[in-house]
N, C-alpha and C positions, 0 to 999 in steps of 0.2 A: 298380271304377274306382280305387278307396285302393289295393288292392294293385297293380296296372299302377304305379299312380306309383312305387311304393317299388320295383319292380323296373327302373324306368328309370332312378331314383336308383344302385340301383346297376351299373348297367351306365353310368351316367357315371361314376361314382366309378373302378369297375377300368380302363374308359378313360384314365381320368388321371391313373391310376398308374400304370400301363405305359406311358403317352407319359413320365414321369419318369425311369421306369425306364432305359428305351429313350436318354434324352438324357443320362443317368447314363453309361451306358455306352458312347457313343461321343463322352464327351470334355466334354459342354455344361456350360451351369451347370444348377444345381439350383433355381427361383424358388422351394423349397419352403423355405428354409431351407439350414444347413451342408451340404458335401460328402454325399452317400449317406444324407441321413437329412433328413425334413421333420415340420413338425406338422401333427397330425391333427385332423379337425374333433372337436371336445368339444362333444358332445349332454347331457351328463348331470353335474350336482355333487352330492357328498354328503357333511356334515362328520358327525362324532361330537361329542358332548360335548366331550372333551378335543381335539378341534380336528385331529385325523385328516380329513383330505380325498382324496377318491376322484374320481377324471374316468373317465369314460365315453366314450368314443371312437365315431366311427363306420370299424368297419372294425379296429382296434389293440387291442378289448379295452378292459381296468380297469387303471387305476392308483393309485396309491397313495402319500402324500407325510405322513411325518411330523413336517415342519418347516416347515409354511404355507407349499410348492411348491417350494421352496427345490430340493430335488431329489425324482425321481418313483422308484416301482422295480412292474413288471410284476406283477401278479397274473390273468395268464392260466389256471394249471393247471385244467381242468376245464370250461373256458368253452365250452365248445358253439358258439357263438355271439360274435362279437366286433363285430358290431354292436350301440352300446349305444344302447337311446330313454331309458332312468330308471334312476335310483338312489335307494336309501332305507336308513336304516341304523334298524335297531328299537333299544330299550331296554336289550338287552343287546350291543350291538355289532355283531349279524348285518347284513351288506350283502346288499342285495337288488340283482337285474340286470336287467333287463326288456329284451327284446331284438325284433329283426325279424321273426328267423325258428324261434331256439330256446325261445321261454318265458322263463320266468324261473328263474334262479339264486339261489341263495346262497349266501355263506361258509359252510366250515366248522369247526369247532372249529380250526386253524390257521390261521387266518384270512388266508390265503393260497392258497388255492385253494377252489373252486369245487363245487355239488354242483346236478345241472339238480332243481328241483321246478316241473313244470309240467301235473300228475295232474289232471284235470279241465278244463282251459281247450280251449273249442270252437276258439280260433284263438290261435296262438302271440303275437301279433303286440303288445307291451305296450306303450302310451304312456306310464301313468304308474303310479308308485306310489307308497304312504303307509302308510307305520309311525306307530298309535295303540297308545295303552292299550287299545283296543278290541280289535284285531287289524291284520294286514297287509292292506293292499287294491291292487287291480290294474286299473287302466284300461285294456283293451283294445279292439279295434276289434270286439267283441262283448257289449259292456257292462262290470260292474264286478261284479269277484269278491273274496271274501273268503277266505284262510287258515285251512284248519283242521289244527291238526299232531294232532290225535288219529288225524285220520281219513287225514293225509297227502295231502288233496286239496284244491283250489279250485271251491267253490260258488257260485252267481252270487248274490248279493246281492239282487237283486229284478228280475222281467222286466219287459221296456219298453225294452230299451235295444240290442236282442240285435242290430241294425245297426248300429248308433251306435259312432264312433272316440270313446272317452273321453279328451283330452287331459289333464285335471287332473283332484286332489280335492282337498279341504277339509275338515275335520271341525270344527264348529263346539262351543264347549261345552256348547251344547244338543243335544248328539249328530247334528246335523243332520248329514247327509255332503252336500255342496256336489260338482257334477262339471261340467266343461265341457267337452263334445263340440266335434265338428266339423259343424257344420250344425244343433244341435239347440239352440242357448243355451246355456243352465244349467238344471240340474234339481238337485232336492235329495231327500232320502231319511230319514224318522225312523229312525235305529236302534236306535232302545228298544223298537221295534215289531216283529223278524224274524220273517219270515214272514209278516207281512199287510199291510205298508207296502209304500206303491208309490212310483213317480218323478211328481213334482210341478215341474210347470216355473212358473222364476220370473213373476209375474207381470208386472213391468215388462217392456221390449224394450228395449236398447241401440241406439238410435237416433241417427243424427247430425245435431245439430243443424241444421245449413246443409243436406248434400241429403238429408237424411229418407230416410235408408237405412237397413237393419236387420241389425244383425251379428250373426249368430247361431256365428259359426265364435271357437271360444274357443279361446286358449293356451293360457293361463295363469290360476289361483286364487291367491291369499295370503289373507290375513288378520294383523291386528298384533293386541299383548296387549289391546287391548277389544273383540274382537271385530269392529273394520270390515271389511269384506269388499272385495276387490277383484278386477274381472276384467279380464284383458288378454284384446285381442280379435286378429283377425287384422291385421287393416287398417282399425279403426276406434278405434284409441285404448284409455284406460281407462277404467273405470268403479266407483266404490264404493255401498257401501249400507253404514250407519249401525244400522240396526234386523234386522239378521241376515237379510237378501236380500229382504224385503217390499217396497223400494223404491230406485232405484237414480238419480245422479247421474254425468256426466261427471265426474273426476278430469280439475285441470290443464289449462292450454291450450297451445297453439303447439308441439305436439310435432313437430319437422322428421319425424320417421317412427313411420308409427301401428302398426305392426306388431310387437307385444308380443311378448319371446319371455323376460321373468324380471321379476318383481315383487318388492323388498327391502323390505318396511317396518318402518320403526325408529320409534325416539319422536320422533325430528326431526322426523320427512316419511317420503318415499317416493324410493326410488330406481328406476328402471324402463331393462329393457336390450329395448334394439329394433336394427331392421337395420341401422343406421345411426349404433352406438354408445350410452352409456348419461348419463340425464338424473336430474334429482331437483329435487322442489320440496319445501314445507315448509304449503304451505297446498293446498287443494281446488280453488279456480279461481284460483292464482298458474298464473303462466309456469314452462315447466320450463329449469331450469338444466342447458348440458353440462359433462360433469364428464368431460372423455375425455383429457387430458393424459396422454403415454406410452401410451395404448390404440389401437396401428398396426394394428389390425384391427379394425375397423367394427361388421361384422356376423358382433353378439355371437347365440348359438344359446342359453343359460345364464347363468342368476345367483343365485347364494347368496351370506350375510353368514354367517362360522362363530360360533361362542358366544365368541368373542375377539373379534371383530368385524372381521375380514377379509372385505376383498369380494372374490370369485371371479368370474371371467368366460370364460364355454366359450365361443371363437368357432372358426370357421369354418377358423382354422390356430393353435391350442395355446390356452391360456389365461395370463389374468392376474389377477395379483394388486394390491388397492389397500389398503393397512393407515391411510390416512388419511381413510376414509370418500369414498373416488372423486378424489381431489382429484388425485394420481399413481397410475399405473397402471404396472405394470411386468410385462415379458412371462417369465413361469414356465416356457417351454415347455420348458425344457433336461431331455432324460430323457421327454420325451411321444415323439422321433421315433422312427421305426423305420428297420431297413433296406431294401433292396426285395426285402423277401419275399413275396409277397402272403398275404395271410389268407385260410381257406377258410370261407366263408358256409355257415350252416349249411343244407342245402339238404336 
């Protein structure tokens, strides 16, 4: 059923690009943006250290902007695959690709193009990933695998999951690795333990208060520097835990849209990007605050803060940038468009 949707996904997508196309070429205007060129939905952010940011496109491939967006420039060579679900940049620089239908990628030594390692994964298909000190990990829609470059292949982490869409992860400093699925909550993992540790699902249930519904379909994970934990749900809000996922509370109220799709947390508060634009409060049961000035695309799909403290936002047609902590938002997309070539899915 998860793969039907992602192939009807795209088969709306090339749809409506070629009705673009098509209205390009016989004179129309473009709703997509400038003459011959639109922006692409940004599924995926990922900054470096020194403040190198990467968007992930669905459909265009990786980009690349070493001037906080200012301008983009293509790093397609090698990419198999140009639908991107995630991004992760490890300790020494390596960007990692996680895609629909190729596996996953990574840079290589010119860090401009592209190299498929995808040896071991039962299904290409990658939602998320996460560069630790530990290793690189990979949330697919077949559980969560771990990186081994001695051996050049991806091993699965611990059985129990081998259905299960892993949307996020987490790695907590008690080595816990934190994952939230699609349908299955949140489970967590010792990895001081490889090889006999298993998946352990949180014991609270993210419930909603008023109709006592139970959201087991997760985004999004973060965590700030003490350790609280937070989950974005699909269509039920947030939720944090205080004691490393033993027990868990609503984050925040009156959120106009409960549909979590990027979690920021800073020493202020919390910033949170949903389909309907992006909020931030500064206490646990305060009201959330919109902070969406200059942000003319709603529904935001991504949200990173860089180690500068740039906020990024992948929506739905280009991305933006807020260098005031949300307060203006200003649209980066110049250099995300393409022409109407279509991209060929890795099939």
């Amino acid at each position: 059923m998860h793969l039907l949707g992602i192939v009807l996904a795209q088969v709306i997508l090339i749809t409506i690009w070629s009705g673009v196309a098509l209205a390009a070429s016989q004179g129309h205007s473009n709703p997509f943006g400038h003459e011959g060129a639109f922006a692409p939905s940004i599924q995926a952010l990922a900054a470096t250290h020194e403040g190198t940011v990467y968007a992930g496109s669905f459909g265009v491939g990786v980009f690349v902007s070493h001037d906080h967006g200012d301008t983009w420039k293509t790093i397609n060579s090698g990419l198999g695959d140009r639908f991107i679900l995630s991004l992760a940049v490890d300790q020494k620089g390596i960007v990692y690709a996680g895609t629909v239908r190729g596996g996953i990628f990574r840079t290589k030594e010119d860090g401009m193009s592209w190299e498929r390692i995808s040896q071991g994964l039962k299904r290409v298909e990658v939602k998320s990933l996460l560069a630790h000190s530990r290793g690189m990990y990979a949330g697919t829609s077949r559980g969560v695998y771990q990186w081994h470059e001695k051996d050049q292949t991806w091993m699965v982490v611990a059985d129990g999951l081998d259905q299960i869409l892993v949307s996020s992860l987490v790695m907590m400093d008690n080595q816990r690795l934190f994952v939230g699925t699609a349908g299955k909550g949140v489970l967590w993992l010792d990895t001081t333990k490889p090889g006999t540790a298993t998946w352990q699902r949180v014991k609270s249930q993210f419930v909603d208060a008023k109709e006592r519904l139970r959201h087991n379909h997760i985004r999004i994970l973060a965590k700030n520097r003490d350790n609280t934990l937070f989950v974005g749900t699909q269509d039920g809000g947030i939720y944090h835990s205080v004691d490393r996922g033993k027990s868990w509370q609503a984050f925040g109220r009156s959120l106009p849209n409960d549909s979590i799709r990027g979690i920021v947390p800073t020493n202020a508060g919390v910033f949170v990007a949903t389909g309907r634009g992006v909020y931030t409060t500064s206490l646990p049961k305060a009201k959330w605050t919109s902070v969406n000035t200059g942000l003319t695309q709603r529904a935001v799909q991504v949200m990173i803060m860089t180690p500068q403290g740039d906020l990024f936002a992948g929506t739905s047609a280009g991305a933006f940038r807020s260098q005031d902590r949300g307060q203006h938002w200003v649209n980066v997309s110049e250099g995300l468009g393409t022409q109407f070539s279509m991209p060929r899915p890795y099939f």
